[in-house]
ROBALUM-729471 format. One line per 4 residues: number of its first residue (from 0); their letters; for each residue x, y, z of C-alpha. Coordinates in steps of 0.5 Angstrom, whole numbers. Example, Ala and Ser with C-alpha at 12.3 -4.5 7.8 and 13.67 -1.06 7.14 Angstrom:
<sites>
0 = as = 25 -9 16 ~ 27 -2 14 .
</sites>
This chain:
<sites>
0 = xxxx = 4 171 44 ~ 8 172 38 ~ 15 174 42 ~ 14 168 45 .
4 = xxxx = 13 164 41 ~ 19 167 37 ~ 23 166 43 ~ 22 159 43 .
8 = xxxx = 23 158 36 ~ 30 161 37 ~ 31 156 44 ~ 29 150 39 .
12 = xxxx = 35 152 33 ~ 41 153 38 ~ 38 146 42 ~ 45 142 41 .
16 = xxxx = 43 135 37 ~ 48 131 40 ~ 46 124 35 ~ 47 129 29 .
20 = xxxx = 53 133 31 ~ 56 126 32 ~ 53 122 25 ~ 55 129 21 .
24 = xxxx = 63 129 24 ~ 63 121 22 ~ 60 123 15 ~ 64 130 14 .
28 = xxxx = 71 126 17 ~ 70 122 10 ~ 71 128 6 ~ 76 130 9 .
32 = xxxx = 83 131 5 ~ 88 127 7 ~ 96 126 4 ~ 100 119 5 .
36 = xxxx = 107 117 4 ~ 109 110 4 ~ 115 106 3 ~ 115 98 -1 .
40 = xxxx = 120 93 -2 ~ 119 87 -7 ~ 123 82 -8 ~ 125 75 -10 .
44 = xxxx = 130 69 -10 ~ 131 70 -17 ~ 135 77 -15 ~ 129 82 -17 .
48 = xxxx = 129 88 -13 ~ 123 94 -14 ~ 123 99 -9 ~ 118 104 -8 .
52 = xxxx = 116 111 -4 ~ 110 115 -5 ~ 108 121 -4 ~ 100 123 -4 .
56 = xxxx = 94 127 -4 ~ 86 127 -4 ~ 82 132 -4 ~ 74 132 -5 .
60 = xxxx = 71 138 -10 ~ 64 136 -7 ~ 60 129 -5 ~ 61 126 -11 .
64 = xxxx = 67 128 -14 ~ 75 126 -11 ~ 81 128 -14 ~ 89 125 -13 .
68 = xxxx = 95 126 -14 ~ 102 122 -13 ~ 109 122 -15 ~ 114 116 -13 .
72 = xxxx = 121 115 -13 ~ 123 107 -16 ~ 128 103 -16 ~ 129 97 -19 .
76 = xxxx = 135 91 -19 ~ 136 85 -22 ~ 140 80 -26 ~ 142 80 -34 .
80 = xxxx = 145 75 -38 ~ 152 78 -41 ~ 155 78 -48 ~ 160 74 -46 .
84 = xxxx = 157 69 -42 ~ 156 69 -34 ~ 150 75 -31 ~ 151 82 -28 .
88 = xxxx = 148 85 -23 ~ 144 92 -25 ~ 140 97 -23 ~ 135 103 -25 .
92 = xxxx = 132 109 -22 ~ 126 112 -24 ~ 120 117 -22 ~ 113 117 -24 .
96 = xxxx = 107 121 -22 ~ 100 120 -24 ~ 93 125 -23 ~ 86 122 -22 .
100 = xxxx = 79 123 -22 ~ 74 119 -18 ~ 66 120 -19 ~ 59 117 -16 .
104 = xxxx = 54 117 -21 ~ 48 116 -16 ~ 48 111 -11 ~ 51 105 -16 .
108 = xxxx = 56 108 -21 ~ 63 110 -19 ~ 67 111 -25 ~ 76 113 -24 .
112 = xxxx = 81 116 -29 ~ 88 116 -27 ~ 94 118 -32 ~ 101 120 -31 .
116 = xxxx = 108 118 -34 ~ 113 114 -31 ~ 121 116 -33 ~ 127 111 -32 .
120 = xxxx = 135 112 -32 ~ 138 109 -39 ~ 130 105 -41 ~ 125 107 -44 .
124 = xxxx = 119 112 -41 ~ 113 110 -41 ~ 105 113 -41 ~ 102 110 -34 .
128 = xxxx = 93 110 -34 ~ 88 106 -32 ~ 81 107 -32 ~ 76 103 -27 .
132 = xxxx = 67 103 -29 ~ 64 100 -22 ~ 56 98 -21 ~ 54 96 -14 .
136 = xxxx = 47 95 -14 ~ 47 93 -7 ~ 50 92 -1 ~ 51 85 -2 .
140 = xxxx = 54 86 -10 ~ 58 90 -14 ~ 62 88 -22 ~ 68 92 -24 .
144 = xxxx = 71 93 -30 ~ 77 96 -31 ~ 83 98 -36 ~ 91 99 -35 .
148 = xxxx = 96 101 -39 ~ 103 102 -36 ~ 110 99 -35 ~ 111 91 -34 .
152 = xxxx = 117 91 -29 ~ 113 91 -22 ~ 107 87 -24 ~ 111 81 -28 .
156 = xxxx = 118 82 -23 ~ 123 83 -28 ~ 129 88 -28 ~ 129 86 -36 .
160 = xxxx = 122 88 -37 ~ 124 95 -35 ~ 131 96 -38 ~ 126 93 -45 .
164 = xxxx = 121 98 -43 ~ 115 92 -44 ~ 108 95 -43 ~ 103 92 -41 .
168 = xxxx = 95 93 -43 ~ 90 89 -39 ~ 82 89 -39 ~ 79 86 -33 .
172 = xxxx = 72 84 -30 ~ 71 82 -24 ~ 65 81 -19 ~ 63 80 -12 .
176 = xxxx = 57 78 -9 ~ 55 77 -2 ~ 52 70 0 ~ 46 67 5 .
180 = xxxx = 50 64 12 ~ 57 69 12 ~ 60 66 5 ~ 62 71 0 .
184 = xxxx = 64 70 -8 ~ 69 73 -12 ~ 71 72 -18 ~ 76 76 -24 .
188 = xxxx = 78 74 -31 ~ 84 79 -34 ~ 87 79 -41 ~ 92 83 -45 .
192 = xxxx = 97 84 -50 ~ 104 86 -48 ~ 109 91 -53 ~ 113 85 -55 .
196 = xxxx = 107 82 -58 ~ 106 76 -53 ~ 99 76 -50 ~ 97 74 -42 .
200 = xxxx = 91 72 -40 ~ 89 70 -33 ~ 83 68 -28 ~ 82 68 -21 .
204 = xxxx = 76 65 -16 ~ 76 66 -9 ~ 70 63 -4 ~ 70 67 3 .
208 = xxxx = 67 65 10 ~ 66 68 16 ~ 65 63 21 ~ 64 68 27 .
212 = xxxx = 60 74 27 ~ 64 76 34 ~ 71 75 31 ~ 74 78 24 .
216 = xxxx = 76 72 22 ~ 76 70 15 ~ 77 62 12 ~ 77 62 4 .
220 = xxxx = 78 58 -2 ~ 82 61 -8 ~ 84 58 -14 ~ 88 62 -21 .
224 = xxxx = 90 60 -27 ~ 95 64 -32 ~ 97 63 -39 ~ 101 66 -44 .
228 = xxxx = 101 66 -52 ~ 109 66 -54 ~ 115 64 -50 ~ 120 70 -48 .
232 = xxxx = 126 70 -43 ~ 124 76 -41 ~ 120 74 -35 ~ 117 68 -33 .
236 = xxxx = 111 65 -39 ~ 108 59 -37 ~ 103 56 -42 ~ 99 55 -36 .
240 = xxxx = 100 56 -28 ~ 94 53 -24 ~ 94 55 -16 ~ 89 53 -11 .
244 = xxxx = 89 54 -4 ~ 86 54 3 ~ 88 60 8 ~ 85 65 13 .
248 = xxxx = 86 71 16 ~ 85 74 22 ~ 84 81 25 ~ 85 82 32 .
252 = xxxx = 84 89 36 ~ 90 91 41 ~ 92 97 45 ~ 91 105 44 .
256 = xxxx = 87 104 37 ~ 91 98 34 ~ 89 92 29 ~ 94 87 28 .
260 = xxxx = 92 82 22 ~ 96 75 21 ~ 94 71 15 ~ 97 64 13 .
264 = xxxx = 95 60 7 ~ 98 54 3 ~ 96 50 -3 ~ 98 46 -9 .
268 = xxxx = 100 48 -16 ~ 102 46 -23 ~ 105 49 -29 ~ 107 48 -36 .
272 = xxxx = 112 51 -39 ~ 116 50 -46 ~ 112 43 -46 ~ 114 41 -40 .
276 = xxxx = 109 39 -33 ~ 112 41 -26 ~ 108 41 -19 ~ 109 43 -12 .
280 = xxxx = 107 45 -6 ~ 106 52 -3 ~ 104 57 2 ~ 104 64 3 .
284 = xxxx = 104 68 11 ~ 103 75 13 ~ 101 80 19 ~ 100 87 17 .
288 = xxxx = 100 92 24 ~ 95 99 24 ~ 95 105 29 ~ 89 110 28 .
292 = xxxx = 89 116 33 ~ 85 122 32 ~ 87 123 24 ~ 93 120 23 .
296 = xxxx = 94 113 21 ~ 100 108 21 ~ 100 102 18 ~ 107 97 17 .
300 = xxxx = 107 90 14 ~ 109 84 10 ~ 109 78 6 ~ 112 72 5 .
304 = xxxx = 111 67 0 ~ 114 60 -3 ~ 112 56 -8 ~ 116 49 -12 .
308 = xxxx = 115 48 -19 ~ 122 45 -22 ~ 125 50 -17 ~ 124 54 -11 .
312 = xxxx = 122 61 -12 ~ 120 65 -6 ~ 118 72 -5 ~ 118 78 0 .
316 = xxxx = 114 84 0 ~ 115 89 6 ~ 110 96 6 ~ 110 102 11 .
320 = xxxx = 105 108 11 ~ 102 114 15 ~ 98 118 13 ~ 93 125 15 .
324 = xx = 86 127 14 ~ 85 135 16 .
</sites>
């Protein structure tokens, strides 16, 4: 009775569970480490340039505990203003690179520290950092606060904030959270100082509705506001600039593990700058394309956007990224 029952036991422990063998491999594929490169171009009407390519790689050293590193090859161009009138084309090359920690602290805290520095041909290095405290009490909400140190010439798209060496310092707090009948919140106020003394404050609101629940579509309504304390002509300062608009976005799946996304929005805004009030219309359009295949992922995509306040100001972003998990 003894070896039988043995031989059972035996016959039950080597018993395939097919549901668990599929629940785990979707868990273990989370975890796996995974590397990136990415390719990304900004530019507007006011002759700005900022390219990018980064390379990276994340690793989890356990359940909880994720690393990353990345380098990055940039490349900036825009206009300056010469000494004896008239305006001159010029361009920068630079590289960064930035190592990180993310760490889960139960189910409900998750806490990232990134650090790194960033190197520029005939303009001032800088120290790059952010750091980012989440709390997700449940599935429906979460607040965020976040910090980030580090150059100002991709986020304020000025060649001159680069060549000036400008740093930025920001202190965010954002909150989202879910709503009764597919409506979703989301709300973010930022404030921060930058190295010529000036101080920026901006805040964002967004109202997301999801009208059918068969379909990944998106409608939303969405209105910012930002500020500075001082003028510059360094980079673009209003006093105030309010944006508001209505928009929606779209996933559609194809062919062979492809999505496609178009997003289309448009709106109205108003600005105050050097004690003059301009308005206008605008509107922002976008499609982005993603193939995933076993443990590799391809993504390409962009936007375009044009807004008038005095004048026209229009603005292109391009990316394309693969990546692999092993």
């Amino acid at each position: 009775e003894l070896e039988g029952a043995h031989v059972g036991a035996v016959g039950l422990e080597f018993e395939e569970d097919r549901d668990a063998r599929s629940e785990w491999e979707g868990l273990h594929a989370l975890y796996r480490p995974q590397v990136r490169s990415r390719v990304a171009r900004r530019s507007d009407n006011d002759g700005f340039r900022f390219q990018s390519v980064d390379a990276e790689g994340t690793t989890y050293l356990d359940l909880r505990t994720r690393v990353t590193g990345e380098v990055s090859y940039w490349r900036t161009e825009g206009e300056i203003d010469l000494a004896g009138g008239g305006r001159d084309q010029r361009s920068l090359d630079g590289a960064a690179y930035r190592f990180g920690v993310e760490r889960h602290f139960g189910p409900s805290w998750l806490a990232i520290a990134r650090i790194g520095h960033e190197a520029w041909d005939d303009a001032p290095d800088q120290v790059i950092a952010n750091a980012e405290l989440r709390f997700t009490p449940s599935e429906r909400a979460s607040v965020t606060l976040a910090y980030e140190h580090g150059g100002a010439a991709r986020p304020l798209a000025s060649f001159e904030a680069a060549l000036e060496g400008v740093r930025r310092n920001d202190l965010a707090l954002s909150l989202w959270h879910g709503l009764p009948a597919g409506f979703e919140v989301w709300g973010r106020v930022s404030g921060g100082w930058l190295s010529d003394s000036n101080g920026r404050l901006r805040g964002d609101l967004s109202l997301d509705y999801k009208p059918l629940e068969d379909r990944e579509l998106r409608v939303h309504l969405a209105s910012s506001a930002l500020r500075y304390s001082d003028d510059t002509d360094v980079y673009y300062d209003p006093d105030l600039d309010v944006d508001n608009e209505i928009g929606v976005t779209y996933v559609q799946p194809l062919w062979f593990h492809t999505r496609a996304r178009i997003e289309a929005a448009a709106g109205y805004g108003i600005s105050r700058e050097a004690g003059r009030t301009s308005d206008g219309f605008q509107f922002r359009t976008g499609s982005y394309l993603w193939w995933e295949w076993r443990r590799w992922a391809f993504e390409v995509g962009g936007t375009f956007g044009q807004s008038r306040r005095d004048n026209v100001y229009r603005s292109h972003f391009f990316t394309a990224s693969i990546s692999r998990s092993f």
